[in-house]
C-alpha positions, 0 to 999 in steps of 0.5 A: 840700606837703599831700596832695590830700584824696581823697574817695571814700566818702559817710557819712550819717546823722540826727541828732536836735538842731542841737546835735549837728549843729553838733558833727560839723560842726565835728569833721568840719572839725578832722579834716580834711574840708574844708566843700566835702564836708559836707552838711547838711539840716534843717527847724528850724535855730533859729540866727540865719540870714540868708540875703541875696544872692539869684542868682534873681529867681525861684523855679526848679523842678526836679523839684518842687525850688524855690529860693528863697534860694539861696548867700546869705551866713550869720551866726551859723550853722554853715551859714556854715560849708559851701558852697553853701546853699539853701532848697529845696522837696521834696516830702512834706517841705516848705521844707529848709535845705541846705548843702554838695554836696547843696543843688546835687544836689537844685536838679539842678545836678549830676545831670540825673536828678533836673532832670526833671518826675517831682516825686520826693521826696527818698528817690527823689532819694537812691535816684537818688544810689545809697542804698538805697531802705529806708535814703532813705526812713528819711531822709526820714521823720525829716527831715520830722519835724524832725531833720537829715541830714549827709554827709560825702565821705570817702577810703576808708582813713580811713572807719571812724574818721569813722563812729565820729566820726559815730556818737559824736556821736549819729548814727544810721541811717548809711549808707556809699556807695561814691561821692561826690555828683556834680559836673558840673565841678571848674573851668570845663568845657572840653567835654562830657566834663568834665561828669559822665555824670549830666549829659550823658546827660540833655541834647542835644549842643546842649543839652550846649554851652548848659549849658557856655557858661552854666556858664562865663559864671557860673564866670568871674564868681563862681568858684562852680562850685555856682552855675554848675550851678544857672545853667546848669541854670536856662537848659536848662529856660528854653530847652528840655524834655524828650523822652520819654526824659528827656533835654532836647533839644526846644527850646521854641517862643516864644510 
């Protein structure tokens, strides 16, 4: 039986042609990492992209990020390749094309942090994630002029020989975190404490049960568990908003 990848260092790092990032996508999957813990971010994917299979009638705003198009199908792409890919709003940078974990980390399904009304940019949704703040702003510099980001969730022994992967295909600006992106629930969340703490310090004990029932009504009919937190994300902020501490916990008043 294969061992269970255990992910457990995040590397990031720009990359100045898609052509690039379509080579380290690739490379990454050939050595082993599977696409649930690859991201990517970019602005100017030049491939024939058709995103269809909208999950919202509407665009969602969580923390100035919006979605639009979001865990579509893709064709002709190295995107069909991962996860989870949206069309995102950021702030100081514009519309964003993101795949892998990071699409539902910035939509706040997987941190609470970052679904709040502080409208941040992406270096302070990064710097939230535990990057530092020089490297993040590095980041969303080059990203807004037009080049593209990619994280790999990797285990920590095998580290090194990603880095160097990375960096042989032209990476540049990389960075190694000690923890991988944050995920509310790996299957259907049971109780509050199957939800990340990023999550569950930032919502009521009634607003924790709200998200866990949403979450798993949309588990149970799409096994996605990506487009269960942007779901149940989506029902917190129809029902409440948030106290003075960012917490999500006084329910809304009905017109």
């Amino acid at each position: 039986m294969a061992e269970t990848y255990q992910a457990e260092r995040t590397i990031s790092a720009v990359l100045k042609e898609e052509s690039q990032v379509d080579n380290v996508v690739r490379r990454l999957l050939d050595r082993g990492v599977p696409q649930d813990h690859i991201s990517v971010m970019g602005q100017n994917f030049q491939s024939q992209t058709r995103i269809a299979g909208f999950v919202t009638k509407k665009d969602v705003i969580f923390g100035g990020l919006r979605s639009g198009a979001i865990f579509g199908s893709l064709f002709g792409s190295l995107l069909s390749l991962l996860t989870g890919v949206g069309v995102l709003f950021i702030p100081f940078i514009g519309s964003v094309v993101a795949a892998g974990p990071i699409s539902a980390v910035l939509l706040g399904a997987a941190t609470g942090a970052l679904a709040g009304s502080a409208g941040a940019g992406l270096a302070s949704a990064l710097a939230t994630l535990g990057m530092p703040e020089d490297k993040a702003t590095v980041y969303e510099t080059r990203l807004k002029a037009g080049e593209f980001l990619v994280m790999a969730e990797v285990p920590a022994d095998r580290s090194g020989e990603y880095q160097l992967l990375i960096e042989s295909a032209g990476g540049e600006e990389i960075n190694v975190s000690e923890t991988t992106l944050p995920r509310a629930c790996s299957g259907r969340c049971d109780s509050p404490e199957s939800l990340s703490p990023e999550v569950r310090t930032h919502l009521s004990s009634e607003a924790q049960q709200d998200f866990i029932t949403r979450y798993n009504q949309v588990f149970d009919e799409t096994n996605n568990p990506m487009q269960a937190e942007q779901s149940a994300w989506e029902s917190i902020k129809e029902k409440y908003d948030e106290d003075d501490n960012g917490v999500w916990s006084k329910t809304k008043v009905n017109a």
